[in-house]
C-alpha positions in Angstrom: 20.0 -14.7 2.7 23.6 -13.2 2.6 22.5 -10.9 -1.0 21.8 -7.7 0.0 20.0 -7.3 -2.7 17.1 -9.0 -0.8 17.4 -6.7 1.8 16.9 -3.8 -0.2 14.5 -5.1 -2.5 12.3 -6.0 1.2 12.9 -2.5 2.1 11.8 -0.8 -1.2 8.8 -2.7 -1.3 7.5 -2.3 2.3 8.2 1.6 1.9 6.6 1.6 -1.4 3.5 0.1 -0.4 3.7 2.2 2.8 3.8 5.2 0.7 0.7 4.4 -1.5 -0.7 3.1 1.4 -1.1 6.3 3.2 -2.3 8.0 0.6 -5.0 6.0 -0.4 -6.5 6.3 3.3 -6.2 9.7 3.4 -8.2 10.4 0.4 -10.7 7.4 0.7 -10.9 6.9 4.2 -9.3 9.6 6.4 -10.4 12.7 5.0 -14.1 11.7 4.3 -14.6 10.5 8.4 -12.9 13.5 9.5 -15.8 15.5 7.5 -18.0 13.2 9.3 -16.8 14.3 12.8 -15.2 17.9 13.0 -12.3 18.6 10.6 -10.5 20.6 13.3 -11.0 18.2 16.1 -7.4 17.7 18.1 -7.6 13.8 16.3 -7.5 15.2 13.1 -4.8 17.7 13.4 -2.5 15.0 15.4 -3.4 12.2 12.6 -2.7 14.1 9.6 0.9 15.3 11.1 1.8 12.2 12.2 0.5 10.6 8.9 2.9 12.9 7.1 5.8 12.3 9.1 5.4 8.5 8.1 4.5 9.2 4.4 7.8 11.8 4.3 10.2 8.9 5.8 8.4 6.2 3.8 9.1 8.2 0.5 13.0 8.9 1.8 13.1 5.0 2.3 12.0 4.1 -0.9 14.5 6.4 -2.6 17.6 5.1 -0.8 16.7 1.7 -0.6 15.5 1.9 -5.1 19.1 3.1 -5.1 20.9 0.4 -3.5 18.3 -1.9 -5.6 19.8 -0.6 -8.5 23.5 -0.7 -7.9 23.4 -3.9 -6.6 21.4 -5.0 -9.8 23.8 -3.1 -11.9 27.1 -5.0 -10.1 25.3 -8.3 -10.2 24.5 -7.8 -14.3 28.2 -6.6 -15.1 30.5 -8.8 -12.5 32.3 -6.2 -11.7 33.1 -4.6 -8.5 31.2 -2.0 -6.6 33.6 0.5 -7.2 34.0 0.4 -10.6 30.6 0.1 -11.6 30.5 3.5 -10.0 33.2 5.0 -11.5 33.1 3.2 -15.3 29.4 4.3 -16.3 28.0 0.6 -15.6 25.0 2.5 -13.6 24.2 4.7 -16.9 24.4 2.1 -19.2 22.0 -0.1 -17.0 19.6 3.2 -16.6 19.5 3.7 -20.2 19.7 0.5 -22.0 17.7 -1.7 -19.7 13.9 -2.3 -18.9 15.4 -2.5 -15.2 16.6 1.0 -15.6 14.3 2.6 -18.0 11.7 1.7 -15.0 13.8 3.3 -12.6 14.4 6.3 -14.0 10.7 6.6 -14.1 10.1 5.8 -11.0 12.5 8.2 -9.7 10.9 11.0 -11.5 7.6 9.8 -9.9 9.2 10.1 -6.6 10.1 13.7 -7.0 7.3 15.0 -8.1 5.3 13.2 -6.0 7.4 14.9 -3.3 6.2 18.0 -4.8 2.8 17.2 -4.3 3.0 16.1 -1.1 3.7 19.7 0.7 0.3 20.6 0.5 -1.0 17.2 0.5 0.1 16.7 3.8 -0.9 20.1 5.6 -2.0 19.2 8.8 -5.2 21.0 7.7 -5.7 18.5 4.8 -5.2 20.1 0.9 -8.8 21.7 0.1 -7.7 21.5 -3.3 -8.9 18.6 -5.6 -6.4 19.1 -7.9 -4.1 18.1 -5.2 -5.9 15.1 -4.2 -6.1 14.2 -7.7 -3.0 14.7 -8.8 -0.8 12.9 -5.3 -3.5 9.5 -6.0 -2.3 9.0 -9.8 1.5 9.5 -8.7 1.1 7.2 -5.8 -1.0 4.7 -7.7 1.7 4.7 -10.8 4.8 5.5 -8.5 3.5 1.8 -6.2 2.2 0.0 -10.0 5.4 0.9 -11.9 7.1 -1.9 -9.7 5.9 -4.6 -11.5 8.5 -3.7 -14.1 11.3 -4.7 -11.9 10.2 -7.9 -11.7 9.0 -11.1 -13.4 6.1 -9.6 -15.2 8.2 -8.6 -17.8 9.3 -10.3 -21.3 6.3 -12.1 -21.9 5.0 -12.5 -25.4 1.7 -12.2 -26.9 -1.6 -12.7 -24.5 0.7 -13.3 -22.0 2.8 -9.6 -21.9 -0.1 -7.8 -21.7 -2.2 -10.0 -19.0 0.6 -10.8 -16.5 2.1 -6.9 -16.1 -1.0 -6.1 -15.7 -2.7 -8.3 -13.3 0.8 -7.7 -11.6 0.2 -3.9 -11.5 -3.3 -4.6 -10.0 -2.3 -7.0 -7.5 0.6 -4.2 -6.7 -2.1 -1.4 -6.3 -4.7 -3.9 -4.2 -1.9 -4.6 -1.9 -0.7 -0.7 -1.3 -4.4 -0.1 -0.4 -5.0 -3.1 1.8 -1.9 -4.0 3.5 -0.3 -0.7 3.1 -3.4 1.6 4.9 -3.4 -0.9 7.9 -0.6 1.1 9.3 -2.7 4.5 9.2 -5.9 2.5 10.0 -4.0 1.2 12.9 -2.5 4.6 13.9 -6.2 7.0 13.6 -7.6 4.1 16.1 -4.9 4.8 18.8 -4.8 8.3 18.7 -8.6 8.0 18.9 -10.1 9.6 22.2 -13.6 9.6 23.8 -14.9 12.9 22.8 -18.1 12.0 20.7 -16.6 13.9 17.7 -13.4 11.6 17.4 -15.5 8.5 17.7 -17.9 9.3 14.9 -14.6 9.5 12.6 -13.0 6.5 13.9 -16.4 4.2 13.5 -16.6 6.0 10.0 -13.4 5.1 9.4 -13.8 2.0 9.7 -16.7 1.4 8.3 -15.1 3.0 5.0 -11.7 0.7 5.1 -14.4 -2.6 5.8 -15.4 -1.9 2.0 -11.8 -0.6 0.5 -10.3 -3.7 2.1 -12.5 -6.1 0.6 -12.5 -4.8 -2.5 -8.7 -4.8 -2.5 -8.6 -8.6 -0.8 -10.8 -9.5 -4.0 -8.5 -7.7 -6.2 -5.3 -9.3 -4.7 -6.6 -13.1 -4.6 -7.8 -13.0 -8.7 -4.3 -11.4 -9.5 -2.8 -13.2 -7.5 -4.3 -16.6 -8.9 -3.3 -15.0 -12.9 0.2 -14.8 -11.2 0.6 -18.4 -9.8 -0.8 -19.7 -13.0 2.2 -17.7 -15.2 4.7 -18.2 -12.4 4.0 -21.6 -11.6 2.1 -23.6 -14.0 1.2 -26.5 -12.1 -0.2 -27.5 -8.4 3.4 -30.2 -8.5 5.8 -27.1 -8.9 4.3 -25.2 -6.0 5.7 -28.5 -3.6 8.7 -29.3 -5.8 10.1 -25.8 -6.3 11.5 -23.5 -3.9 9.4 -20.4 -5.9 6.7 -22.4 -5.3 6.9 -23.4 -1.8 7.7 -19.3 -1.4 4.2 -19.0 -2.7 2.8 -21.2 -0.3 4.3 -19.9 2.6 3.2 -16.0 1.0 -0.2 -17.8 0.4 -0.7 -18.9 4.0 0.6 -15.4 5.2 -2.5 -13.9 3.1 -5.3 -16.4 4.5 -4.1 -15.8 7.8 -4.4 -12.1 7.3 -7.8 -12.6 5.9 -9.0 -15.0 8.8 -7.6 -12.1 11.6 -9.5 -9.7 9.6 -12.6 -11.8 9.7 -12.7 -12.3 13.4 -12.3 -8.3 13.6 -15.2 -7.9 11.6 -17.5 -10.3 13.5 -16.9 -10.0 16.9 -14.9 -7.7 17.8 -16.1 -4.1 16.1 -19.4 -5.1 17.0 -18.3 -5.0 20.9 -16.8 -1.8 19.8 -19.9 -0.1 18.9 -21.8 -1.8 22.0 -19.5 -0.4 24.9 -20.7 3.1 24.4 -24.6 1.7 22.9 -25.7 4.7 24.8 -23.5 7.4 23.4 -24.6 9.6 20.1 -21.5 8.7 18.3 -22.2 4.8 18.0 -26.1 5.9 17.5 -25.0 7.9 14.4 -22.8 5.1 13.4 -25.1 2.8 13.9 -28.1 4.7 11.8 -25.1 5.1 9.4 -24.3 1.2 8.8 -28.1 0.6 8.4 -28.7 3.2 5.6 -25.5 1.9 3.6 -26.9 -2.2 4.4 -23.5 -2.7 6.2 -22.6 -4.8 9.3 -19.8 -3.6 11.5 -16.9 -3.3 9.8 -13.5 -4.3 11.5 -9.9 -2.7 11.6 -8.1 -5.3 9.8 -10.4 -5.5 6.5 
């Protein structure tokens, strides 16, 4: 635990999904319930500028901390020190003659355009455009998918450097738009007041992230059974390996995640809903859930 190439890669990772994360909830979830309620409510205007503060530091984050990645990568691949791997053109060579790098210069040009995008992505009006919308989805989706190229998905042959990339690009996506949109999911439910207005978007909210979340839960456990398989090979190695017994503790992390988000969804949205069973906002919500054949949804799925 001494490498601080751990530290960096944890922080890339967490910003990276944070980043994608936002901006799938904006234009899935966010955006959508605020239509619901009353676009210029006071919820709305706070939510989308504190939403963009995040997203801007998140983005910051994952800049610095890719950079440190890569330095450190590039020191550990030549032996050398620090400083001469910045001063002998050890970085350039690692940026243009490996995958490692190749991948990063991508994903550094992703960055900045999708710093581009985000000016009037993040307008605490919301972007009217579609183009917008459009456009900042794709560059989060590719800037979060793009990881799996710094990783182990990488050098396979035949079936098996097509299937494993991708399921790892998947699983990368699922996990930006699950794990990474429980942080503005989290944020529009405690800014949420008691006018009938801000309700209406926080039910529909959450209604909306119940079905995102499971389809991304059902996306991460079949990639994440295609990685195991490639990674692992055998039930033994997951107990005799320390990879493995990382999986197992990353595996118990997930089905803990899964059984929280359960208990939300059973019990405790449905108390939710029922303190206010006499107010128009849970009515609505309510008439809502039963046209779309949906039981309360709850804020960790």
């Amino acid at each position: 635990m001494n490498d601080p190439t751990i530290y960096a890669r944890a922080i890339h990772f967490a910003a990276t999904l944070l980043v994608a994360g936002i901006v799938f909830f904006i234009v899935a979830i966010a955006e959508p319930a605020f239509r619901h309620g009353n676009d210029d409510t006071r919820l709305a205007v706070a939510v989308r500028a504190r939403l963009a503060l995040i997203a801007w530091i998140g983005l910051t984050l994952a800049v610095l901390s890719g950079a440190a990645w890569l330095v450190l990568t590039a020191k550990s691949m030549s032996g050398q020190p620090l400083a001469e791997v910045l001063s002998q053109g050890v970085l350039w060579t690692v940026l243009l003659r490996t995958e490692f790098g190749n991948d990063w210069l991508a994903r550094f040009f992703l960055a900045c355009v999708l710093a581009g995008v985000f000016v009037p992505f993040l307008s605490t009006h919301g972007s009217k455009s579609g183009w917008v919308r459009a456009a900042t989805l794709i560059l989060a989706t590719a800037f979060v998918g793009t990881l799996a190229w710094a990783g182990h998905a990488i050098g396979g042959q035949g079936i098996e450097g097509i299937l494993h990339p991708a399921a790892d690009v998947l699983h990368l996506i699922a996990a930006a738009a699950w794990v990474g949109a429980l942080v503005p999911l989290a944020l529009l439910l405690a800014m949420t007041g008691h006018s009938t207005a801000e309700l209406v978007v926080a039910r529909t909210a959450t209604l909306r992230f119940s079905t995102f979340g499971i389809t991304s839960v059902a996306a991460l456990l079949f990639t994440g059974i295609i990685n195991t398989w490639y990674l692992v090979g055998s039930v033994t190695s997951l107990v005799e390996t320390g990879y493995g017994r990382l999986l197992l503790m990353k595996i118990a992390c997930f089905l803990g995640m899964v059984g929280i988000a359960a208990v939300n969804r059973m019990r405790l949205t449905p108390r939710f809903c029922s303190t206010r069973s006499n107010s128009r906002s849970c009515r609505y919500t309510t008439t809502l859930m039963r046209a779309r054949a949906f039981r309360p949804a709850g804020c960790a799925w």
